[in-house]
N, C-alpha and C positions, 0 to 999 in steps of 0.2 A: 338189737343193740350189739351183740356181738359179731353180726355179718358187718353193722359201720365199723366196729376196733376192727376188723380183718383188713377191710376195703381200705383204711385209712394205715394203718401198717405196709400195706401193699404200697401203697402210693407213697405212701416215704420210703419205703424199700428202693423204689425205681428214680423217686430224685433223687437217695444218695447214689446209685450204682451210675446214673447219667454223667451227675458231677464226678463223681472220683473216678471219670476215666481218663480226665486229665493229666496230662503232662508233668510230672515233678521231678526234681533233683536232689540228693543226698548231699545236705549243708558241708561248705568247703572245711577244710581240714578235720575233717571226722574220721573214722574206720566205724562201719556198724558192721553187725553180727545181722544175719538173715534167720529169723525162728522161724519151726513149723508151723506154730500157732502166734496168738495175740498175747504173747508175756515170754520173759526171759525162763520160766519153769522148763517152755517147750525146750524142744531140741535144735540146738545150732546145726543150721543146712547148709550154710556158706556165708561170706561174708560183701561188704559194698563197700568200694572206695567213694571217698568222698568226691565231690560234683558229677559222678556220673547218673545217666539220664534213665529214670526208671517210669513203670506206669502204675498208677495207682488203681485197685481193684477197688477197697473198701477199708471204712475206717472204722474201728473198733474205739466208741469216743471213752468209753468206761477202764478201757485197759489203758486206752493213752497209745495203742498201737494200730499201725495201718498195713494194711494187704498188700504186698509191690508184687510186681514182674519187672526180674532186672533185665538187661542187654542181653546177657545169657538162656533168657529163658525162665529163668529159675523165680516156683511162687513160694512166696514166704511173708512171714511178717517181720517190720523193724516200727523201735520207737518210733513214735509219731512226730517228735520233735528233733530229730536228723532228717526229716524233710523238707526242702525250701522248695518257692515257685522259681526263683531263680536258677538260673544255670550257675555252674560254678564262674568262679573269678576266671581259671582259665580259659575256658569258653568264651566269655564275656573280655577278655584282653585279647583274646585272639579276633572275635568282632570288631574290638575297637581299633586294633592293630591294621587288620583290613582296609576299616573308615577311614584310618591316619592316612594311610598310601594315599586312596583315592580323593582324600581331598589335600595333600600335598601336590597328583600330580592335577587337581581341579585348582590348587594356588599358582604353581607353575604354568598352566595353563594361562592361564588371567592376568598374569604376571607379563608371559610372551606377550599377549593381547593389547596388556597395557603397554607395554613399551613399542611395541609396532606402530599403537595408535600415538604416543608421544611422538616420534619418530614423524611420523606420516605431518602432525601438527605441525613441530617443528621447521620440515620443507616448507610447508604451506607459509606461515608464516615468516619463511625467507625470502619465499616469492613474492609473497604479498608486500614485504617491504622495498622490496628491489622497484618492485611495480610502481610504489609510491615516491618511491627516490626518483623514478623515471618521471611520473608525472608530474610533480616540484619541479624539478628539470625544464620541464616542458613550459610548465606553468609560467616557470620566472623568464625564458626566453620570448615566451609571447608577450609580458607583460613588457619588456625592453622593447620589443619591437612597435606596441602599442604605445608606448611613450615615445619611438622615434616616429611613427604616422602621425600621434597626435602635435607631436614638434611641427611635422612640415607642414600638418595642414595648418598650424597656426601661423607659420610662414605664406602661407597662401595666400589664406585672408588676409596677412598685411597686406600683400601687394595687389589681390584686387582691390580692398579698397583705395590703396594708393593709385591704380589705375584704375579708378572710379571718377577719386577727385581728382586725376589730371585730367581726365577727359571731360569731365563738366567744365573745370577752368577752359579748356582749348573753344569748346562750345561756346562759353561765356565771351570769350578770346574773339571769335569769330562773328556771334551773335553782334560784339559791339564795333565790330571793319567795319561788317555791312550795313549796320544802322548808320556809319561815321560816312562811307561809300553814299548811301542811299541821299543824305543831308546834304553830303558837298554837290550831288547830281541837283538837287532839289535848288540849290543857288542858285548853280553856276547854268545851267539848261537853260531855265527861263533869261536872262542875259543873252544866251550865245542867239534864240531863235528871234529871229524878227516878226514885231508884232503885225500884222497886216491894217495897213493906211485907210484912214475913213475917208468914204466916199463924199464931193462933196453936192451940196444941194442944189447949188446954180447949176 
């Protein structure tokens, strides 16, 4: 029974020491006092401004105190509740200060972008309309000229058929000379030719 309390001590020993090698920060506008040990009794060893970047050895949950190593080097204990996961505010506005640049010049970018591409539209659709004016243009010219062809040909067609029906009349015209020709030959022939005398029987 007592090798499992060891075994099982052990092994919380080593999840805490895993975890508390994490990364932590000294909450913003603080001064903490660095102890030798886990409570203000011990002796002050130095001190930590607030949001600088320390690492955490181990937490002493009963004392309310945890293990650091600051930037310096230096191991000590401070309360446990002057430590945030956060980085300080100025850390954190100096990141965001960064981000501000980079997507001001990623808006200016986008911006140029956009208005090039405005820009680019714009022509097009100068051309495009010019193109269309030209073709109206064209459009309404042809249509004039299609209304003067379709004029003359219907001047056409008058006149052939008006020289359709004069040449049937002329035909007509002629068909009835020669019929009128043919009729008076038709008289006046048999008249003009002498019948030939019968022979007689004596």
């Amino acid at each position: 029974m007592m090798r499992k309390t060891t075994l099982l001590l052990l092994v919380i020993l080593s999840i805490t020491s895993s975890a508390s090698a994490a990364t932590r920060y000294i909450s913003d506008d603080l001064y903490t006092y660095i102890h030798s040990g886990p409570g203000t009794k011990y002796k002050i060893i130095g001190s930590v401004n607030s949001g600088k970047q320390i690492k955490v050895i181990q937490t002493n949950k009963n004392a309310g105190f945890t293990q650091i190593k600051d930037s310096k080097g230096r191991d000590g204990w401070i309360n446990s509740k002057y430590i945030s996961i956060q980085p300080s505010l100025k850390e954190r506005l100096a990141k965001l200060e960064i981000q501000f640049t980079k997507l001001g010049t990623q808006l200016h970018t986008a911006e140029d972008k956009a208005n090039k591409d405005i820009a680019r539209l714009e022509d097009n659709l100068k051309s495009h309309s010019a193109q269309v004016r030209e073709l109206k243009n064209t459009n309404a010219t042809l249509n004039e000229k299609l209304q003067q062809v379709q004029a003359l040909n219907n001047n056409l067609n008058e006149k052939l058929d008006t020289e359709k029906n004069d040449l049937l009349m002329r035909w007509f015209s002629y068909g009835g000379i020669v019929g009128g020709i043919g009729l008076l030959l038709g008289l006046i022939l048999p008249s003009l030719i002498p019948r030939p005398r019968k022979k007689s029987r004596w």
